[in-house]
C-alpha positions as CSV (number, residue, x, y, z in Angstrom):
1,X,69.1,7.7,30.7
2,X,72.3,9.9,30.0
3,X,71.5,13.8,29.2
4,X,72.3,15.4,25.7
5,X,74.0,18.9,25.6
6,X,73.5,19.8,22.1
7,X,75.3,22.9,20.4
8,X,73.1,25.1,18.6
9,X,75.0,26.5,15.4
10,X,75.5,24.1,12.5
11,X,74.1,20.7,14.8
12,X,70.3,22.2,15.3
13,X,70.3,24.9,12.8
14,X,72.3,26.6,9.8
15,X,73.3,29.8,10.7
16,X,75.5,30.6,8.2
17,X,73.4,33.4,6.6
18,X,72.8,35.4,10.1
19,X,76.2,35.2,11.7
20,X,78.2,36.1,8.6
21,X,75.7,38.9,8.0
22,X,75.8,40.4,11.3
23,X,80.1,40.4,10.9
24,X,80.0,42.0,8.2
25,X,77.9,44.6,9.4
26,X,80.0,45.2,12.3
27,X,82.9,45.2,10.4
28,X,81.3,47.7,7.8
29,X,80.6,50.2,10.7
30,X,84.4,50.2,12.0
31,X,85.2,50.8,8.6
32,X,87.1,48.0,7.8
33,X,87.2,45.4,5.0
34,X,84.9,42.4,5.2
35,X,86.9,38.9,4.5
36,X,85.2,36.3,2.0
37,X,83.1,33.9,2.4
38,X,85.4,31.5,3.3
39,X,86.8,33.3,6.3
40,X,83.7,34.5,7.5
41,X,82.7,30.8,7.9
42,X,85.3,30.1,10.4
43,X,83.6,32.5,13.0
44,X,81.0,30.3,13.2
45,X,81.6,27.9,16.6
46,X,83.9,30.6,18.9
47,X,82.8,33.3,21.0
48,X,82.6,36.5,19.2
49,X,85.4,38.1,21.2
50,X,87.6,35.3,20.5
51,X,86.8,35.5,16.6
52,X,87.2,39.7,16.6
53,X,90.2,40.0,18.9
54,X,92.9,39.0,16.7
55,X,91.1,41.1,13.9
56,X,91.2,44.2,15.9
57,X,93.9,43.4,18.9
58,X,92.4,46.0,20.8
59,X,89.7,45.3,23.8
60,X,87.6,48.1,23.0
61,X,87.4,47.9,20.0
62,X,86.3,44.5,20.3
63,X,84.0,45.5,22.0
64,X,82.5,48.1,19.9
65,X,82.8,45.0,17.0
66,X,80.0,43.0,19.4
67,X,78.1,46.0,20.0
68,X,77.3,46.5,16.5
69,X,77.0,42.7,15.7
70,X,74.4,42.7,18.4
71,X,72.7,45.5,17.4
72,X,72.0,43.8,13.7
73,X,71.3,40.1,15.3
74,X,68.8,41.6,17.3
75,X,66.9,43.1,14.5
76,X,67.3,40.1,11.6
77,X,70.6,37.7,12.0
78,X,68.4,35.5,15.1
79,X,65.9,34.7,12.7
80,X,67.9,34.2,9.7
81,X,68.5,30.4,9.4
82,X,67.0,27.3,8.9
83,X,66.3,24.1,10.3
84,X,68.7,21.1,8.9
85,X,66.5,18.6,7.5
86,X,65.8,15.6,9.9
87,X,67.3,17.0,13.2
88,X,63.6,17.7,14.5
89,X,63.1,14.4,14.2
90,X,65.9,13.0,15.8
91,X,65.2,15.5,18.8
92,X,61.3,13.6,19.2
93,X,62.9,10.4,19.2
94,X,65.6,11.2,21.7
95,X,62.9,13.1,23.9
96,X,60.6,9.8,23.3
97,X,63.5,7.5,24.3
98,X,64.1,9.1,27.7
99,X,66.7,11.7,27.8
100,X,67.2,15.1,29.1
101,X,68.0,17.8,26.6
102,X,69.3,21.0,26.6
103,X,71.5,23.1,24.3
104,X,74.7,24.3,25.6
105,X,76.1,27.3,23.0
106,X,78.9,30.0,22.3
107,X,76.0,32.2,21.3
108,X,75.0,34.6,23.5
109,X,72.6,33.2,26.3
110,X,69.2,35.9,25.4
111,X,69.7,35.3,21.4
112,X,69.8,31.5,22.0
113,X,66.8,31.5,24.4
114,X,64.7,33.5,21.8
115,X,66.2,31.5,18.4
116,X,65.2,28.0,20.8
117,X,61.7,29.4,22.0
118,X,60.9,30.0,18.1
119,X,62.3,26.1,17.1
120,X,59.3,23.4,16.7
121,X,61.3,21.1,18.6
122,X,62.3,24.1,21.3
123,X,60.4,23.2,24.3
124,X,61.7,19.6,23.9
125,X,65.0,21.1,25.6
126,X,65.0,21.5,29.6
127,X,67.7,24.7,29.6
128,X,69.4,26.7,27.1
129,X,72.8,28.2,28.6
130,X,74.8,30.4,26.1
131,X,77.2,32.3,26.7
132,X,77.2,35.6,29.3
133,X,76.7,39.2,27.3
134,X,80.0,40.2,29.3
135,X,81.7,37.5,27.9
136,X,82.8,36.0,31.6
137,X,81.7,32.5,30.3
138,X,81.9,31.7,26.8
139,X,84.1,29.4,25.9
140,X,82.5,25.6,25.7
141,X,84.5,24.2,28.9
142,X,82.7,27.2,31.0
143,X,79.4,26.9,29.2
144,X,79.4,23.3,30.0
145,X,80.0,23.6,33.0
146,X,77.3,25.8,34.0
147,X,75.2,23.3,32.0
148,X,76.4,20.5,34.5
149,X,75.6,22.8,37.3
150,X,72.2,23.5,36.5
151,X,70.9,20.6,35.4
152,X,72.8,19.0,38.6
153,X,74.3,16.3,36.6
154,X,77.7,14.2,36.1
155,X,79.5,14.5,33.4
156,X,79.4,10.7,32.9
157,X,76.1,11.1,32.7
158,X,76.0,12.6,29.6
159,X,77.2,13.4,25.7
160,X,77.9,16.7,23.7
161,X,76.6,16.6,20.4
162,X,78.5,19.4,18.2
163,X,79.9,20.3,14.3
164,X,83.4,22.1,15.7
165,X,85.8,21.3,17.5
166,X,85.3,23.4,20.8
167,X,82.4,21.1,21.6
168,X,84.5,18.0,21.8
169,X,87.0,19.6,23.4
170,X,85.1,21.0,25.7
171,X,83.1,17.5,26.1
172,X,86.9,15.5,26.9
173,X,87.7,18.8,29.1
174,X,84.8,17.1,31.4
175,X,85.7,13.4,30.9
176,X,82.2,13.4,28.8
177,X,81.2,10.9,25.7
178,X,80.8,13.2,22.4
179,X,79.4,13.1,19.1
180,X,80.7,15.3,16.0
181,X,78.0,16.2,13.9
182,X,79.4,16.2,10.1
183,X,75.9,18.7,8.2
184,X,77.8,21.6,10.1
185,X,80.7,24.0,9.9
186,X,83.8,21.9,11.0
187,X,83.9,19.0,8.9
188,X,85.4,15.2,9.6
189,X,89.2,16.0,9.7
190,X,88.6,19.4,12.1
191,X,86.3,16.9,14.4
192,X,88.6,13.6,14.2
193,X,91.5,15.7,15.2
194,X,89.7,17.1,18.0
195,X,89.2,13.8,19.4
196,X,85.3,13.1,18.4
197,X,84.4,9.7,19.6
198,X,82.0,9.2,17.3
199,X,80.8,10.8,13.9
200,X,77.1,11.2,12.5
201,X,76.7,11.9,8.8
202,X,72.9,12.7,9.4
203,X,70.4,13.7,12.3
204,X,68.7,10.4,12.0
205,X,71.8,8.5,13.2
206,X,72.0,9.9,16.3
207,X,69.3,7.8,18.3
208,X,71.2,4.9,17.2
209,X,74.6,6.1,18.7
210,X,73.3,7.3,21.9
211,X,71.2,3.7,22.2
212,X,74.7,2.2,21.5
């Protein structure tokens, strides 16, 4: 029965309210101007350094930026989301039917661990692999890879379930089957270009593709 790597933001949970929140608190403490709602949005799905950098074009700096973003995730942003309707469900059918689950995530490895622990469906996953607070591995082809590693698995062997379009690159960067998930941040046209397979309007479709 084929593993499932499952992304965390926007595919398990809507994070919009935390993430957006927590950049515009480390923006606020550099001083600079918070963007609208819009832009703030599109940082949800890339590492943070790759979502600061061209902001700031300075390393440190950047690094300051996570620093403070950190500081106010820690306190509030991991709890501030919700669960999208239906995607428990879908998790205790896919558990039920066999398959090994994990989530594979941008987000740094700690924050995902504790935001997963706290999830009523959480201990349904065997590993949670986020990205390195360094930032050495946090780009999705890295992060699944060291999700193939662990879990001592080929890549045939298994999907990525994701609402951007770094998890199905980072799914046909490994020669894996993929699944765009359309209740998230990217939208059809972001996830169709990025070469999804397959599209799921709604958690409960999912046990039907992967049975497919």
């Amino acid at each position: 029965m084929p593993t499932i790597f499952f992304d965390m933001d926007g595919t398990l949970i809507d994070s919009e309210v935390g993430i957006t929140r927590c950049v515009a608190h480390a923006l606020t403490q550099m001083g600079l101007q918070v963007p609208g709602a819009d832009e703030l949005r599109a940082w949800i799905g890339p590492s943070l350094r790759t979502s600061f950098a061209p902001l700031l074009r300075d390393e440190a700096k950047v690094e300051e930026a996570v620093l403070h973003y950190r500081d106010r995730f820690e306190t509030h942003g991991w709890a501030e989301h919700r669960i999208y309707d239906g995607i428990g469900a879908a998790i205790e059918a896919l558990h039920a039917a066999g398959h090994r689950l994990a989530v594979v995530t941008a987000k740094n490895e700690p924050h995902a661990r504790r935001i997963a622990e706290h999830l009523p469906f959480g201990h349904r996953f065997v590993d949670v692999v986020g990205a390195t607070v360094d930032g050495s591995r946090s780009h999705k082809p890295e992060l699944i890879a060291e999700a193939l590693r662990r879990l001592d698995v080929a890549p045939a062997d298994c999907w990525m379930i994701g609402d951007r379009r770094m998890d199905i690159e980072g799914a046909l960067h490994h020669g894996m089957r993929n699944v765009g998930v359309l209740w998230g941040f990217g939208g059809a046209d972001e996830l169709r270009h990025a070469g999804a397979a397959q599209l799921a309007s709604r958690p409960d479709e999912l046990p039907v593709l992967l049975a497919a």
